[in-house]
C-alpha positions as CSV (number, residue, x, y, z in Angstrom):
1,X,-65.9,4.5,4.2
2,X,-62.6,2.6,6.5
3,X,-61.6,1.5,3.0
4,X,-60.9,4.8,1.4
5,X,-59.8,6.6,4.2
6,X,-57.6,3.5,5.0
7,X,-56.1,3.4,1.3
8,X,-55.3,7.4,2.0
9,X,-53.1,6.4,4.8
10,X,-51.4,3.7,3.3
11,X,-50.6,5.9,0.5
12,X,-49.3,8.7,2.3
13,X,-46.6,6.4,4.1
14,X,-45.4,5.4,0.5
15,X,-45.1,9.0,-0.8
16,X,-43.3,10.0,2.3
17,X,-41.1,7.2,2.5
18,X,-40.4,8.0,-1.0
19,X,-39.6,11.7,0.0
20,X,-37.2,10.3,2.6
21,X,-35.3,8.8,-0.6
22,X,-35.0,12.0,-2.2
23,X,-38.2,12.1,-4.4
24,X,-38.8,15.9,-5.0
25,X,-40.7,15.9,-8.5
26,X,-43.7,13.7,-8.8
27,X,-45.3,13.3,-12.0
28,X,-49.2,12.0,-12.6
29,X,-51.5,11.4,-15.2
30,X,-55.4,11.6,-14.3
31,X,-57.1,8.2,-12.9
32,X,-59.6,7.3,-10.4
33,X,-57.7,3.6,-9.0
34,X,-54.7,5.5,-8.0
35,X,-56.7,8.7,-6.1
36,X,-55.1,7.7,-3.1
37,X,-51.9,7.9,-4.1
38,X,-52.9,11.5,-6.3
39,X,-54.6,13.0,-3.3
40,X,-51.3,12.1,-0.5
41,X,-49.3,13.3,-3.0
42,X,-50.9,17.0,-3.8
43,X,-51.3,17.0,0.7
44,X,-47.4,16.4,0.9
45,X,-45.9,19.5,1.5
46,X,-42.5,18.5,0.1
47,X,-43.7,17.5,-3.4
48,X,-43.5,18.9,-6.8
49,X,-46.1,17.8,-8.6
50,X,-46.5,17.6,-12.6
51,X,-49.2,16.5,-14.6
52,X,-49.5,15.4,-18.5
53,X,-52.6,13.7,-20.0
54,X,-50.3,11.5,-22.5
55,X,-48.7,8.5,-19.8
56,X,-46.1,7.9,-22.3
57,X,-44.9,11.3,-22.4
58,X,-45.6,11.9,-18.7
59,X,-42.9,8.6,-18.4
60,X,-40.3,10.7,-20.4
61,X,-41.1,14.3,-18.3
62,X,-39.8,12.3,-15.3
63,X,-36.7,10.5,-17.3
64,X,-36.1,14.4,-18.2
65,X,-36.4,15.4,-14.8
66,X,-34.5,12.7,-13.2
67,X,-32.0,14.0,-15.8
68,X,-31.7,17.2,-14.5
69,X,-32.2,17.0,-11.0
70,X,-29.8,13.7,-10.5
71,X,-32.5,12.5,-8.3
72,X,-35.5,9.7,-8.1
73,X,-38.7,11.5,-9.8
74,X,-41.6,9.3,-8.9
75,X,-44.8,8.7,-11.6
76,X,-48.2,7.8,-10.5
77,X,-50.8,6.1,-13.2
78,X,-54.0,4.4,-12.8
79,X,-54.6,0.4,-13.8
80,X,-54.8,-0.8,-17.1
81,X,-52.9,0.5,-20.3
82,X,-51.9,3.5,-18.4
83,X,-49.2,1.4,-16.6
84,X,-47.9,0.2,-20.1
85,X,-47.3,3.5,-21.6
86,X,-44.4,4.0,-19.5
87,X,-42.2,1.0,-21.0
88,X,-40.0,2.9,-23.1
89,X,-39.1,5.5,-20.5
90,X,-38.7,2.8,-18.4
91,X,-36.1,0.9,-20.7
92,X,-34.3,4.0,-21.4
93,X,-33.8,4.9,-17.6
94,X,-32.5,1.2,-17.2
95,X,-29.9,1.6,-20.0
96,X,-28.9,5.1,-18.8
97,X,-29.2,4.8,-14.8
98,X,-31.8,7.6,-14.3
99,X,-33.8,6.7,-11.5
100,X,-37.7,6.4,-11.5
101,X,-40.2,5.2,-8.9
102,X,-43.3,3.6,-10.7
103,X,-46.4,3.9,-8.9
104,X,-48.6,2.3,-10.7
105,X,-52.4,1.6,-8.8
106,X,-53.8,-1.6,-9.6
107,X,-57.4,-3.0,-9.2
108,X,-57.6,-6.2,-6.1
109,X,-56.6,-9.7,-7.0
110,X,-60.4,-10.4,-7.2
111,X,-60.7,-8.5,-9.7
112,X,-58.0,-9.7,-12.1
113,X,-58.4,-12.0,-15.1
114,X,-61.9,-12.1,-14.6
115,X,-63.2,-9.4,-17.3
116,X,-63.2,-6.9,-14.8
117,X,-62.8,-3.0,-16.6
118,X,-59.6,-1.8,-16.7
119,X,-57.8,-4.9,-15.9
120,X,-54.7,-6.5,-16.9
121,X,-51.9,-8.4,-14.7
122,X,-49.7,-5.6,-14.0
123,X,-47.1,-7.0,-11.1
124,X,-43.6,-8.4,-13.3
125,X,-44.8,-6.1,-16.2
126,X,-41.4,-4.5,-16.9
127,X,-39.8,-7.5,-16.7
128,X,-36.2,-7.5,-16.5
129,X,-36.2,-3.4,-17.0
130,X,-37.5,-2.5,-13.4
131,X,-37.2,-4.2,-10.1
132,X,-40.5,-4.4,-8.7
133,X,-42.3,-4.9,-5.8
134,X,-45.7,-6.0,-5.5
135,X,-47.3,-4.5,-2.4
136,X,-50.8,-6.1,-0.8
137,X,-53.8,-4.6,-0.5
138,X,-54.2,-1.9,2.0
139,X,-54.7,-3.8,6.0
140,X,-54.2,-2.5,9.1
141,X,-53.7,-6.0,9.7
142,X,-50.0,-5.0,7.9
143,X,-47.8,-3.0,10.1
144,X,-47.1,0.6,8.8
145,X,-43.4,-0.4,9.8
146,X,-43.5,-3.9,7.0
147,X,-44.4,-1.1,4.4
148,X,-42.2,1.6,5.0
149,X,-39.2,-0.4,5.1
150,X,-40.3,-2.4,1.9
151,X,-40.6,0.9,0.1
152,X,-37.1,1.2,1.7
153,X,-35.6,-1.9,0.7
154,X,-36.8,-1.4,-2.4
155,X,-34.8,1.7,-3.7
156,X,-31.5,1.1,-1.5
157,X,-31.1,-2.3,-3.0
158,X,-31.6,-0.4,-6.9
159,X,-29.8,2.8,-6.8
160,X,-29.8,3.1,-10.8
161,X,-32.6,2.7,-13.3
162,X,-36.5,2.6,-12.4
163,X,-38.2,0.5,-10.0
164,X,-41.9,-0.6,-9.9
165,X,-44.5,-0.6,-6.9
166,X,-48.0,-2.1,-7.9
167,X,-50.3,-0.9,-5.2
168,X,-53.8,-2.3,-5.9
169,X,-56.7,-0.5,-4.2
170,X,-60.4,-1.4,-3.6
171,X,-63.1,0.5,-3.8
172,X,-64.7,3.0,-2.4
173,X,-61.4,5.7,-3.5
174,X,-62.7,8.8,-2.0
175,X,-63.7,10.5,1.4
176,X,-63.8,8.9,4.7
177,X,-62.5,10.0,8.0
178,X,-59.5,11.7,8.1
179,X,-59.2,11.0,11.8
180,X,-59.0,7.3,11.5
181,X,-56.4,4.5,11.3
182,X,-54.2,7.2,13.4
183,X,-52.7,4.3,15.8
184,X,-51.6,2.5,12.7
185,X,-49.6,5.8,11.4
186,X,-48.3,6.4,14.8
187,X,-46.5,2.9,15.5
188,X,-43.5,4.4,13.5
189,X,-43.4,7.1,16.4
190,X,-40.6,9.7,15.2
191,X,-39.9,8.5,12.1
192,X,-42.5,11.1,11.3
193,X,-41.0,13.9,12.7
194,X,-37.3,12.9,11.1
195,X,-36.1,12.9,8.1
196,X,-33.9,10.2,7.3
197,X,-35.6,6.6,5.8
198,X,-36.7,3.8,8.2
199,X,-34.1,1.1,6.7
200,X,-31.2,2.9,5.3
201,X,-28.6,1.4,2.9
202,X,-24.6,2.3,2.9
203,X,-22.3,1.4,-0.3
204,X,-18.8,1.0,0.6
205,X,-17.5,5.0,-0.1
206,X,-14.0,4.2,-0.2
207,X,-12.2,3.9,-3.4
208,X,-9.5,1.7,-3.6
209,X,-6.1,3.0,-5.5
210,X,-5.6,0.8,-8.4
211,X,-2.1,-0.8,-7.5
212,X,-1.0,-0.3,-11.0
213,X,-1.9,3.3,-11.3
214,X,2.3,4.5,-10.9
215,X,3.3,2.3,-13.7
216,X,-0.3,2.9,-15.8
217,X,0.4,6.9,-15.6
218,X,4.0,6.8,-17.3
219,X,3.0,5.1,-20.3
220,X,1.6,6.0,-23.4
221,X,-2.1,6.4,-22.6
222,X,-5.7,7.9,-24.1
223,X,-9.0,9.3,-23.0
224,X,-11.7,8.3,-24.0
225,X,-15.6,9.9,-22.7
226,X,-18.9,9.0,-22.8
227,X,-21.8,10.3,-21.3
228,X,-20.5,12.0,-17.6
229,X,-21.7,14.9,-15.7
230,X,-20.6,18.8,-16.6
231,X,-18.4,18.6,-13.1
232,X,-16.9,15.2,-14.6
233,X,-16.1,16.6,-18.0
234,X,-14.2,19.4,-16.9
235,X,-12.1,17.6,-14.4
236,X,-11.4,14.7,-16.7
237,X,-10.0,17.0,-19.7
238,X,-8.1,18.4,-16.8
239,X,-6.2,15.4,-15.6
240,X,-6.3,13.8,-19.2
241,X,-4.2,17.4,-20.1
242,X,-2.0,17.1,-17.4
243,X,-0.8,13.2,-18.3
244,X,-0.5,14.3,-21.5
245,X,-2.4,11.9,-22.6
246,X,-5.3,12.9,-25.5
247,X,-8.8,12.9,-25.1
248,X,-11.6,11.7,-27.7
249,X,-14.5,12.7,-26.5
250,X,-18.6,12.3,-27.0
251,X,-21.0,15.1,-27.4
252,X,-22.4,14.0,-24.2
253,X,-19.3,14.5,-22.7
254,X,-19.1,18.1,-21.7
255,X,-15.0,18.1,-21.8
256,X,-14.8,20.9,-24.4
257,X,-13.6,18.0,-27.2
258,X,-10.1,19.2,-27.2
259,X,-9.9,17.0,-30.4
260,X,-13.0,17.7,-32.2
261,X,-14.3,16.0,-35.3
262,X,-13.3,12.5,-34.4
263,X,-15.8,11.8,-36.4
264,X,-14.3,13.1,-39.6
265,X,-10.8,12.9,-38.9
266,X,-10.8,9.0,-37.6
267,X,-11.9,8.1,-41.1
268,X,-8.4,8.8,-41.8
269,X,-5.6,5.4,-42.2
270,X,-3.0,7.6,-40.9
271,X,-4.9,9.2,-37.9
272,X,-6.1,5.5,-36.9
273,X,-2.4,4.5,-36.8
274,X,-1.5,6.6,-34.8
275,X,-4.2,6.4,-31.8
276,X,-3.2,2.6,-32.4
277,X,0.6,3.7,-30.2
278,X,-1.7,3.6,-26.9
279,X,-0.9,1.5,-24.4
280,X,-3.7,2.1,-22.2
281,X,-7.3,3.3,-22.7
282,X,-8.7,5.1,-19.9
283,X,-12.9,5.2,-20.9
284,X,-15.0,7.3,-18.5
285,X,-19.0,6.7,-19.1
286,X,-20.2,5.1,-22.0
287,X,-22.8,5.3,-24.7
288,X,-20.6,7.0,-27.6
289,X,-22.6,8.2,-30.6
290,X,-19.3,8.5,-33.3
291,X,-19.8,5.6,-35.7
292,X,-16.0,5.7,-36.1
293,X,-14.6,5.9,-32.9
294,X,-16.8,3.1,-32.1
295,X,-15.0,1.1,-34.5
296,X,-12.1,2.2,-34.0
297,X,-12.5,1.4,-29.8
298,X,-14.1,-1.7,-31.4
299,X,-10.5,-2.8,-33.3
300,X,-8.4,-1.7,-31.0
301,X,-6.9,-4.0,-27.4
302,X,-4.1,-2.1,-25.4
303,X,-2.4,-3.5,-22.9
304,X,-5.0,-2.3,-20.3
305,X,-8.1,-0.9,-20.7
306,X,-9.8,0.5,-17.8
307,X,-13.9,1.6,-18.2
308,X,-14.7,3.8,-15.1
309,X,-18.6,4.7,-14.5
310,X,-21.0,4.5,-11.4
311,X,-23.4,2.5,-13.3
312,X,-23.8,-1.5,-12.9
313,X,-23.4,-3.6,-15.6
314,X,-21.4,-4.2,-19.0
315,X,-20.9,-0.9,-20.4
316,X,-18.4,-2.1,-23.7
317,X,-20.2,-3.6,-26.7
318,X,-16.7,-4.1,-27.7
319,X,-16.2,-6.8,-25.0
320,X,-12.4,-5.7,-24.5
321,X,-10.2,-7.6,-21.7
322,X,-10.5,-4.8,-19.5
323,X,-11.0,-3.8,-15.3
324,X,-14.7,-3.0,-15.1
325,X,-14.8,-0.1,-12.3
326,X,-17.8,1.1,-10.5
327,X,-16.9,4.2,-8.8
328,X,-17.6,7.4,-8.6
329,X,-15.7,9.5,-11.0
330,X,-14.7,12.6,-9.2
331,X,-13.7,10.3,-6.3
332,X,-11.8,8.0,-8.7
333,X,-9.3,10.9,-10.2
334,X,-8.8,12.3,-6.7
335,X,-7.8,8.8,-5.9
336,X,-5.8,8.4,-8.7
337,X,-3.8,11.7,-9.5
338,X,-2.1,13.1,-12.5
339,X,1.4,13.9,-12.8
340,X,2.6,16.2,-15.8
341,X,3.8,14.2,-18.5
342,X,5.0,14.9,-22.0
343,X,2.8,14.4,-24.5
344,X,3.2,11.6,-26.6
345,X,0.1,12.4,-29.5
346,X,1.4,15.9,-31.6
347,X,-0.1,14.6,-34.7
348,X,-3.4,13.9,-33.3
349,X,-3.7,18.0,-33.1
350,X,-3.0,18.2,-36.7
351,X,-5.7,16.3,-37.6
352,X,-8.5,18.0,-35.7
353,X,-7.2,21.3,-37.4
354,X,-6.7,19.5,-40.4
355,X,-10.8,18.5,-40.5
356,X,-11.6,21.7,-39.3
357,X,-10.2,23.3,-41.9
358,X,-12.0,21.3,-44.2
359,X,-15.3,21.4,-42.7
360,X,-15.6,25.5,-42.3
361,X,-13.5,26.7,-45.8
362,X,-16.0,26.8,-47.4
363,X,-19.1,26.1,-44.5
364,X,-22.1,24.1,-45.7
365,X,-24.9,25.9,-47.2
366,X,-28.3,26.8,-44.7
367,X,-29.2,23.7,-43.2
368,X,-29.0,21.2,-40.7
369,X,-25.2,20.7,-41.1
370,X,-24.3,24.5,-41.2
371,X,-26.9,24.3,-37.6
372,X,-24.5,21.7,-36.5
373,X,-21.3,23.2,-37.0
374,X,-22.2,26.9,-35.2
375,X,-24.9,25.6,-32.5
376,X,-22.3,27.3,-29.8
377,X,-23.2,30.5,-30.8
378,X,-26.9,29.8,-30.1
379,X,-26.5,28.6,-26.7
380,X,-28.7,30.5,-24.0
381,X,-25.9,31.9,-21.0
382,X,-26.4,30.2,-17.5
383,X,-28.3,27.1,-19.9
384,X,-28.2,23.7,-21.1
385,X,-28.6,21.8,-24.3
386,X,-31.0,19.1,-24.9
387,X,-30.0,17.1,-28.7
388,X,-32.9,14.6,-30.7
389,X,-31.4,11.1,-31.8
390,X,-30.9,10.1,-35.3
391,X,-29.4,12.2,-37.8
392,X,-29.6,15.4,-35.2
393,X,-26.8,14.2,-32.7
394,X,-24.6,12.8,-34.6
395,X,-24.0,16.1,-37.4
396,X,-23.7,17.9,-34.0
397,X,-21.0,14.9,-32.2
398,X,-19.3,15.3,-35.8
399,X,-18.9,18.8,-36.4
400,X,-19.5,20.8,-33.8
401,X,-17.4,21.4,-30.6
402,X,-19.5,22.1,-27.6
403,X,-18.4,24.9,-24.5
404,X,-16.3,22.5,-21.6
405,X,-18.4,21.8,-18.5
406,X,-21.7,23.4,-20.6
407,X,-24.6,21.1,-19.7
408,X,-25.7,18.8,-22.9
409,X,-28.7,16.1,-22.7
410,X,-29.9,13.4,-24.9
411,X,-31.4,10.3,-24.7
412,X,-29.0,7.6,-25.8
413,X,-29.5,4.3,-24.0
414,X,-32.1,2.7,-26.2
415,X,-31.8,6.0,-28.9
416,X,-35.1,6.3,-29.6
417,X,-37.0,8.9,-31.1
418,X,-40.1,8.5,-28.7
419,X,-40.7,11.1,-26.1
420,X,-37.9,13.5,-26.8
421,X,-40.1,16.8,-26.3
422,X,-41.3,15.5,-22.8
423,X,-38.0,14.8,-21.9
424,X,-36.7,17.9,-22.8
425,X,-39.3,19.3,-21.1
426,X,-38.1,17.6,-17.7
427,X,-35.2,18.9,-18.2
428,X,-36.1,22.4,-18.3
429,X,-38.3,21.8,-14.9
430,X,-35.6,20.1,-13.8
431,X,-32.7,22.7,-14.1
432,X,-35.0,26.0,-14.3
433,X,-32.5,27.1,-16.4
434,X,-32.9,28.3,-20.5
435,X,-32.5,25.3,-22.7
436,X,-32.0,24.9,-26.4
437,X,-33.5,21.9,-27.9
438,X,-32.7,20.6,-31.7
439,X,-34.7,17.3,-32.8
440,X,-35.7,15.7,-36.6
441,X,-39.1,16.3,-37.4
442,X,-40.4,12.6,-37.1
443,X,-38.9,12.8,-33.4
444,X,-41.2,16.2,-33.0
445,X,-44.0,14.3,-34.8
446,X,-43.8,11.4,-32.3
447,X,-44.4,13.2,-29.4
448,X,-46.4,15.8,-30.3
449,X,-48.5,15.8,-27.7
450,X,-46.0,16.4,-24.8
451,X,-45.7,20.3,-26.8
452,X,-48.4,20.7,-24.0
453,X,-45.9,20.7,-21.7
454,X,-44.1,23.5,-23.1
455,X,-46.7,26.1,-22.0
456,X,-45.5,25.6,-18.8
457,X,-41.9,26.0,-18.8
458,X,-40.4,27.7,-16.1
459,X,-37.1,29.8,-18.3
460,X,-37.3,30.8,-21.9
461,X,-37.1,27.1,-24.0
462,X,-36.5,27.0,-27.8
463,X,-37.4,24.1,-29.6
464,X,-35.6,23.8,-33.7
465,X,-37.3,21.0,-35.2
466,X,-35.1,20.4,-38.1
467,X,-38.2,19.4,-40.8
468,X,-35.7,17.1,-43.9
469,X,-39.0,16.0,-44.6
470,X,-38.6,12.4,-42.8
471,X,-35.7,9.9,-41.7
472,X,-33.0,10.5,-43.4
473,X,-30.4,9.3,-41.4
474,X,-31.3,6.3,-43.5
475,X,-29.9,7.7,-46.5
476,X,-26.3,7.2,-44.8
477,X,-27.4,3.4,-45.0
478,X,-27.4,1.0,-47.6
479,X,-31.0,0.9,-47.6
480,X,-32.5,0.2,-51.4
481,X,-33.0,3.2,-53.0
482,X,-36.6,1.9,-54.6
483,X,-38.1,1.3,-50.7
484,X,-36.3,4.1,-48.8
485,X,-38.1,6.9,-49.0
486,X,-41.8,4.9,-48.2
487,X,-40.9,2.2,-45.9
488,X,-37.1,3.8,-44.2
489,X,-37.6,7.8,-44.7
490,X,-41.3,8.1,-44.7
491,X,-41.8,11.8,-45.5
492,X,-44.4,13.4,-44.0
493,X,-44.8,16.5,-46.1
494,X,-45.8,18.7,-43.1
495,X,-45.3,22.3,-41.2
496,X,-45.2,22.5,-37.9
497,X,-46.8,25.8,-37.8
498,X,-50.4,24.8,-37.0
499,X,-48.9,22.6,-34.0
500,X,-47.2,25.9,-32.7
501,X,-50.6,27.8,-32.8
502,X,-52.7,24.4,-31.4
503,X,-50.7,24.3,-28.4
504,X,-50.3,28.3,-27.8
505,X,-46.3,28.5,-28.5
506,X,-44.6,31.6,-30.8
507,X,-43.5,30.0,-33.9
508,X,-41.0,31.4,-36.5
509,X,-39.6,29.3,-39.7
510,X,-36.4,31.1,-41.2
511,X,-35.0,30.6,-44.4
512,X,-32.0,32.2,-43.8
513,X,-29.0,32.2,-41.6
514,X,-29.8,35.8,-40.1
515,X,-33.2,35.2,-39.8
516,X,-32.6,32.2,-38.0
517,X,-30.3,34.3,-35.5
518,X,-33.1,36.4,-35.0
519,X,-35.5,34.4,-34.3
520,X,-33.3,32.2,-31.6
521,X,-32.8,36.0,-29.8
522,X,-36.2,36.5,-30.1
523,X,-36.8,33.3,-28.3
524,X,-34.7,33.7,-25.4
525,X,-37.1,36.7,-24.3
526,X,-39.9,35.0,-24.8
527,X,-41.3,31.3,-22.9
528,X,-41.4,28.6,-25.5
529,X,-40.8,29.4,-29.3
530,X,-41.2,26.6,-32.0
531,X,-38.4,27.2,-34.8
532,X,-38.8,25.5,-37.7
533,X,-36.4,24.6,-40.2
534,X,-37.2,23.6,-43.6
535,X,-34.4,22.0,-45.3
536,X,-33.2,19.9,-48.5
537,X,-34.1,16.3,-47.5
538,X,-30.5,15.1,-47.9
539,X,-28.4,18.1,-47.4
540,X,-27.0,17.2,-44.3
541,X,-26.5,13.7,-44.3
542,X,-24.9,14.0,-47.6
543,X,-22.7,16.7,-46.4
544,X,-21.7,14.7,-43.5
545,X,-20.9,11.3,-45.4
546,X,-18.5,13.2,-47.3
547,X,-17.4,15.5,-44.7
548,X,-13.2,15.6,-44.6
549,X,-12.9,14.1,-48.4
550,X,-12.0,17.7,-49.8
């Protein structure tokens, strides 16, 4: 029994290590190989631990978590398939920078490619989407310090996105002596009794002052903001509003959108003209989900462009001459102050009114769009937001206008509709705060199995699933008519109210703009509440391709 009680104390050095990295939340799905990582990690007094029978949506509670929390949130699986499940949480913390630590157990070399159960090659299996390391068999004959500051080395060389440990195990998994291997624990003396890591990693914290910065701030300059952090938000629309200088902002933003409907309004010659008097684009985060202030970033080269966002990497599809800054943000604008300038952009007002005007006189009918336009007033106090992809977030980036520094999530690195309720579900754990959460039905449909999680939410969560009957973002496409509705849309011709009663949750499906009111009150006094609402297939994207026409 030296092998099991061995592959316990090899474990528990990974998951505390781990801890020393900030790992709080640890999520795992069931499995015998990786018992002694399950078993160190229910003994460690400093870890959360969450459980999901579905690896794929157990992936996306930790991407929802990590979302939340700001923090690494670790996974454990067993060998085999289990492992693979987690690729598209995976490639979505890699495009986004949330940070997971992959444990994945593995069976012995021995037992590889030799049709052994449960066995594939599993070390490189994320590819380019997680750095990984592939850790040896448990040995004393390794020194407890080698693992500890691998484990180390590991997460302070990738402080974004998800990295993979492969840590095969042999057999026999369980008891032992607990006593045992105690010398090889205590050659990292009091490391134990500390807690900082064993090999520790410092990034430069200064940030240089861009030498241009007291020309760049007199000219003629816009705002433009991705996905940032509700602190972020708010102090960027303050310094933008002190240059002077506008601010077209995502729904992910959490400014406020002082210019709402960018979406409507840019579709406007006149209102693209105008923006086009910029002489520099300040962009803070990335990921924006306006089709036409895409385009218009797209057309569009100032004289200096400036993207500003911690995470690595190309962030402009647009491939502008620009100055590429990894930084901080908050440290970046207290580096580079605002001085109060006149505003150069009085038009750019009028045409936000202008689209409001001609989105609320008169409002859509019941729907998806109407949903859209009024989600403020649904929004839980002391809460946060979690918005589906597809047709959901962007009738909500186009015509609504969200509170400033109110916390909004989504999942818009890939934008897939794949694992949205577990992530939403992380976030809730994550924040222990009320959250409201809107999605398509297909997204719902997708990961239906993650409404498991929902019985265990620790504030009042509301999920709307917005049933159009299928995809119909694909009806603002030029998709043939003859094949969209079976090979594009795929209606499912479904309720949801039988999923509601499966998984225990209260379930309401309004048909009317009061009723829907009620039933969202009714929801923040209770746990989780499904809300389904049935709507014309085409209502809203119809409504929002000819939003601002009238």
């Amino acid at each position: 029994m030296s092998c099991s009680t061995f592959n316990r104390r090899w474990a528990g050095v990974i998951l505390e290590a781990l801890t020393r990295q900030g790992v709080r939340h640890l999520c795992i799905a069931p499995g015998s190989r990786s018992a002694p990582l399950t078993l160190a990690a229910v003994a460690h007094p400093r870890l959360i631990c969450h459980t999901h029978f579905d690896e794929r949506g157990l992936g996306f509670l930790a991407l929802g978590l990590a979302k939340a929390t700001r923090q690494p949130v670790a996974v454990i699986v067993t060998s085999g398939t289990a492992v693979a499940n987690l690729y598209p949480a995976i490639i979505e913390a890699k495009l986004t920078g949330e940070r997971l630590v992959i444990l994945s157990a593995d069976r012995p070399p021995e037992l590889i490619d030799c049709g052994a159960n449960q066995a594939i090659s599993q070390p490189g299996l994320f590819a380019s989407h997680a750095a990984t390391l592939n850790l040896p068999g448990p040995s004393p004959a390794i020194s407890a310090r080698w693992l500890v500051s691998a484990v180390d080395a590991l997460l302070g060389q990738h402080p974004f996105g998800a990295v993979h440990l492969n840590c095969p195990f042999a057999e026999p998994l369980y008891g032992g002596d607990p006593d045992a291997f105690q010398h090889w624990w205590d050659t990292l003396g009091n490391w134990w009794q500390s807690t900082q890591p064993w090999l520790q990693y410092e990034a430069e914290a200064d940030i240089r002052v861009h030498e241009e910065w007291a020309e760049m701030r007199l000219k003629r300059g816009l705002v433009v903001v991705g996905k940032v952090t509700p602190e972020e938000g708010k102090a960027i629309a303050a310094w933008a509003d002190l240059l002077g200088w506008p601010l077209l902002a995502d729904v992910q933003s959490q400014t406020g959108q002082p210019f709402p409907f960018a979406e409507i309004w840019l579709r406007k010659p006149q209102a693209r003209q105008v923006l086009s008097q910029a002489d520099v684009v300040v962009q803070f985060g990335s990921h924006f989900v306006s089709k036409q202030l895409t385009l218009w970033l797209a057309n569009h080269q100032p004289e200096a462009w400036w993207l500003i966002e911690p995470v690595p990497g190309r962030r402009d599809p647009a491939h502008h001459q620009s100055c590429r800054i990894e930084a901080d943000i908050l440290r970046w604008l207290a580096a580079h102050p605002a001085e109060k300038c006149m505003a150069w952009w009085p038009q750019i007002a009028r045409f936000s009114a202008a689209a409001r005007e001609a989105l609320t006189t008169p409002p859509p009918p019941f729907g998806e769009a109407l949903l859209a336009q009024r989600l403020s007033d649904f929004l839980p106090d002391e809460g946060a937001l979690f918005l589906g992809n597809s047709l959901t977030v962007r009738l909500v980036d186009a015509l609504g206008q969200l509170p400033a520094g109110y916390p909004v999530f989504a999942s818009r690195g890939a934008s897939g509709i794949d694992g949205l309720i577990a992530t939403a579900a992380g976030v809730q754990r994550g924040t222990a705060k009320p959250l409201l959460v809107v999605m398509g039905d297909l997204s719902a449909l997708y990961d239906l199995n993650s409404l498991a999680l929902l019985r265990q939410v620790t504030a009042p969560l509301i999920l709307i699933v917005i049933n159009n009957n299928g995809g119909q973002i694909f009806s603002l496409l030029p998709t043939p008519e003859e094949a969209r509705e079976r090979f594009f849309a795929m209606p499912q011709h479904i309720d949801f109210s039988s999923a509601a009663a499966m998984f225990g949750l209260r379930y309401a499906c309004p048909d009317n703009w009061d009723d829907l009111c009620t039933a969202v009150m009714q929801g923040w006094q209770a746990q989780a509440t499904l809300i389904e609402l049935r709507v014309a297939p085409e209502q809203g994207a119809q409504f929002l391709a000819q939003a601002g026409e009238r």
